[in-house]
N, C-alpha and C positions, 0 to 999 in steps of 0.2 A: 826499121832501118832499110836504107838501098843502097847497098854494094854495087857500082859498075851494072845499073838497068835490073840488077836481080835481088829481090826483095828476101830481107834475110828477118825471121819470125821470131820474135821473144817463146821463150817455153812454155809462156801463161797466153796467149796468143795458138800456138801449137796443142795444148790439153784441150783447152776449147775445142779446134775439130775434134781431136778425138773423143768428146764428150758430148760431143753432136750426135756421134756413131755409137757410142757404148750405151747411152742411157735406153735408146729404144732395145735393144737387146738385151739389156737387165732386163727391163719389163717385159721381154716378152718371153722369162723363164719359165717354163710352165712347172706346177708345186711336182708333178709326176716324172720328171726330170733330175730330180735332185741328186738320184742314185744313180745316173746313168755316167757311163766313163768319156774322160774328153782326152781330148791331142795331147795335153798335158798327164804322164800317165799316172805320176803319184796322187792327182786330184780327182774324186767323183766332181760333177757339178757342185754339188752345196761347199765342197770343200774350198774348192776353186772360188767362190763367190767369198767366202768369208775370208779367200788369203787376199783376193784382188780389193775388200774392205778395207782391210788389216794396210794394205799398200797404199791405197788414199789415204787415209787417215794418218798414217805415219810420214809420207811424204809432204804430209801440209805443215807437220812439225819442223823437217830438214829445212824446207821452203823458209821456215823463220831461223832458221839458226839452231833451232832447240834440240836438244836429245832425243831419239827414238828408238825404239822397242820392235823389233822385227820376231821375237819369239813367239810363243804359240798365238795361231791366230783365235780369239775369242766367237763362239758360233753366235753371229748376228742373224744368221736365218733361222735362229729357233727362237730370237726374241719377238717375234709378230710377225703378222702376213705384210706391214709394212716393210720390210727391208728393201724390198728394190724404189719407192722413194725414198727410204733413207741413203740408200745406196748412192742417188741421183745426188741426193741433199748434198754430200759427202762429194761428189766429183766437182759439184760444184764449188766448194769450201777449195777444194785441191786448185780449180783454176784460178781463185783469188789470190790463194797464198801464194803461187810463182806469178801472178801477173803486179803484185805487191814489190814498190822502190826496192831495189837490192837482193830480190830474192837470188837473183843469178848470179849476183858477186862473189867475190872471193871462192872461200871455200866450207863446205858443209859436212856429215856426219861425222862416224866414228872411227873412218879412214882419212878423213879430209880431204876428202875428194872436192874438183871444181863443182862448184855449186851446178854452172850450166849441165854437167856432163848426170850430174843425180839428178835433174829436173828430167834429164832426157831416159833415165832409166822408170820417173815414172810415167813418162807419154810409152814407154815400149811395153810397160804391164797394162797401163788402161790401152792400149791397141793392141797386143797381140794375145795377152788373156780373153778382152771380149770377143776376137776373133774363136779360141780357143772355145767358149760359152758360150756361143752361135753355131757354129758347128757340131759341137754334143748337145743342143737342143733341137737341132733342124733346123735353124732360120740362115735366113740369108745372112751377108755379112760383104757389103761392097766393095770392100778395102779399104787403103789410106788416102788421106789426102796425100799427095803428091809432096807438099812442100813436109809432111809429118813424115812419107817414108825417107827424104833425101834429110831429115834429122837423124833419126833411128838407124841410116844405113853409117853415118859415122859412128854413130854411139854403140852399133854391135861392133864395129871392126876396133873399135879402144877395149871394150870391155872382153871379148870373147873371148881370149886365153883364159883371162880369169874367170869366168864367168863357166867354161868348160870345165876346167880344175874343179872347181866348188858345183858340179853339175847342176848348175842354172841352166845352163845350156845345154842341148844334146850336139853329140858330132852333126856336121851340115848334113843333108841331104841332096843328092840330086835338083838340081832347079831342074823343073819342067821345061820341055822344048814352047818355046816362045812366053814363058814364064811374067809375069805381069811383075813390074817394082817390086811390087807389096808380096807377092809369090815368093818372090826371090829371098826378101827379107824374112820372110818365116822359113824358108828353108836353111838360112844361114843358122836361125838359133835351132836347128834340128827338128822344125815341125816338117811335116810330109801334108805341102798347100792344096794333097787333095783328100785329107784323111775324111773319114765317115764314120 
């Protein structure tokens, strides 16, 4: 779509970068890392991994319409050293099903939420989780694309009351002086963009 010269991104268009950027960062967990704490404070890494699983997997279902299951996440990193291509396999299933006729129409789960608005909750878990899982492993983590943080910066400002109530969210943080997009946006949902 081009809106007025500014090119406006389907969801499934949008996951794609960010699974541009998440998949090398799955793989580069190291197995010695699993217990170590991240940004996110209720998750060790392995936990983190098997909710940000549980999160693909279940958004490829909303993506079709269908019922999902957001209750306890199932430990996929203790079924084989396969998990992070399974992981990959899985992001990728994620960008079919919202790049799939009518994934963004109407309306999807068990809120009935606009479909567009829950595709944009799963680009904000696969981008600021595996931010989240780069940073409690040591690797780098370059940011967003541009066009995925100017999605995600609407979709926290809809969701974020609620989203703090149900503490999804932490209170903001300080944006850093001269703070980058993608900075900013992780300090909206309460990470600290220079945690260690």
């Amino acid at each position: 779509m081009d809106t007025n010269g500014v090119k406006t991104y389907d969801i499934g268009e949008l996951l794609a970068m960010a699974r541009e950027r998440a998949v090398p960062v799955v793989r580069g967990i190291p197995d010695e890392t699993l217990a170590a704490p991240t940004p996110c404070a209720e998750y060790d890494v392995k936990a983190l991994v098997n909710h940000l699983f549980q999160v693909i997997v279940q958004f490829q279902r909303l993506a079709a319409k269908e019922a999902s299951d957001f209750g306890d996440a199932p430990d996929r990193v203790a079924d084989g050293p396969e998990w992070r291509e399974r992981l990959a396999d899985e992001a990728d299933r994620l960008v079919a099903a919202w790049s799939a006729p009518g994934a963004e129409d109407g309306t999807t789960g068990a809120w009935d939420m606009p479909a567009r608005l829950v595709g944009s909750m799963a680009l904000l878990d696969l981008t600021v989780h595996v931010w989240d899982l780069a940073r409690a492993t040591g690797q780098d983590y370059p940011g967003a694309d541009e066009a995925v943080v100017a999605e995600l910066a609407g979709a926290v400002d809809t969701l974020a009351p609620t989203a703090r109530k149900m503490g999804v969210f932490g209170e903001p943080v300080p944006e850093p002086e001269g703070a980058s997009g993608f900075e900013r946006l992780l300090a909206r949902t309460g990470r600290d963009p220079h945690w260690r």
